[in-house]
N, C-alpha and C positions, 0 to 999 in steps of 0.2 A: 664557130666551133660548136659542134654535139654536145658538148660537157656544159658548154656555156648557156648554151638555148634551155638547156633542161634544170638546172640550176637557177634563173632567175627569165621566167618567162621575157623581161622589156626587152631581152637580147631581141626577141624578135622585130623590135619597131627599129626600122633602120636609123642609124645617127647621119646627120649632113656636119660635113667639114667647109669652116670660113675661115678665110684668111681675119686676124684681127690685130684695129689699130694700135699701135705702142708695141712694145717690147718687152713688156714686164713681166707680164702676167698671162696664161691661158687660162680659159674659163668654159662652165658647162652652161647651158643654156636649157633650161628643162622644157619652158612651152612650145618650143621647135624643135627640140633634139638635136641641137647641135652643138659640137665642141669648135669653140674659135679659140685660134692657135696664132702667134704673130709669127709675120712672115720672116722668111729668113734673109734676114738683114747682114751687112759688112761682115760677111764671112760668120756669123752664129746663127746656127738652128737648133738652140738649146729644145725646144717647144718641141721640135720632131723626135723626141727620144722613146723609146718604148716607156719608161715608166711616169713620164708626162702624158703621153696618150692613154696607158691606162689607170692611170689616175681620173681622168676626165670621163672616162668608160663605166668607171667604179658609178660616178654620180650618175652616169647614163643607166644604168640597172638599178640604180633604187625602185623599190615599186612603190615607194611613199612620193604623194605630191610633195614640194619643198613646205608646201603651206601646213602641210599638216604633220610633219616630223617634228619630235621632239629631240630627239639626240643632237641638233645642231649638223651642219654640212660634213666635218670631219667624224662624227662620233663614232662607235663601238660596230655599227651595223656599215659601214661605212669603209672602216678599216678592214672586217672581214672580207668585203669583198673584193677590195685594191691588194691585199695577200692572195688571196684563191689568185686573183687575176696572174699576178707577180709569180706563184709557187706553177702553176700551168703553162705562161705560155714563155717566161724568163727561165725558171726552174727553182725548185724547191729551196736552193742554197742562196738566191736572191730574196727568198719570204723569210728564210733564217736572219739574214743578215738585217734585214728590217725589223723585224721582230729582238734582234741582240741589241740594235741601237736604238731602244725604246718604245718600238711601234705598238702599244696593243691593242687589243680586239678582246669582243665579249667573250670571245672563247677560251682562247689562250693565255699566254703569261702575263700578268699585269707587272706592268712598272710605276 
């Protein structure tokens, strides 16, 4: 997306998708750029959900290496961007609702 590329340049570096082992957990992978997502198993694909993939996207547009971030993987700069993500391409009333149930960011409401 337009909004997106101009907004945090790494949109440009493309992300590679892996199936990955277990079910628990999806994960960003920053030295390859890729988000690994477990497969869809006995009828759940929780991991294919829109705010699962862009939650993983979120850590794909950090422009801080992991190595050099201070905020920690969730922090303030972190949150901002998995809202932009959420209020864009889910809608505005998706980033409210995150934001009602505690989510915040360096910009907005703190809880």
């Amino acid at each position: 997306l337009d909004w997106v590329r101009a907004r945090w340049p790494r949109a440009a570096v493309p992300v590679r998708i892996r199936a990955r082992a277990g079910n628990a957990a999806a994960h960003y992978e920053n030295d390859c750029a890729t988000i690994a997502l477990p497969e869809h198993r006995s009828n759940t694909a929780w991991a294919f959900r829109e705010m699962v993939v862009l939650h993983e996207l979120s850590h794909h547009l950090d422009p801080l290496d992991p190595e050099e971030a201070t905020e920690g993987a969730h922090g303030p700069a972190f949150v901002d961007r998995f809202l932009a993500l959420i209020g864009g391409i889910i809608g505005p009333e998706a980033a409210f609702v995150l934001q009602a149930a505690g989510i915040s960011t360096a910009t907005g409401p703190q809880r």
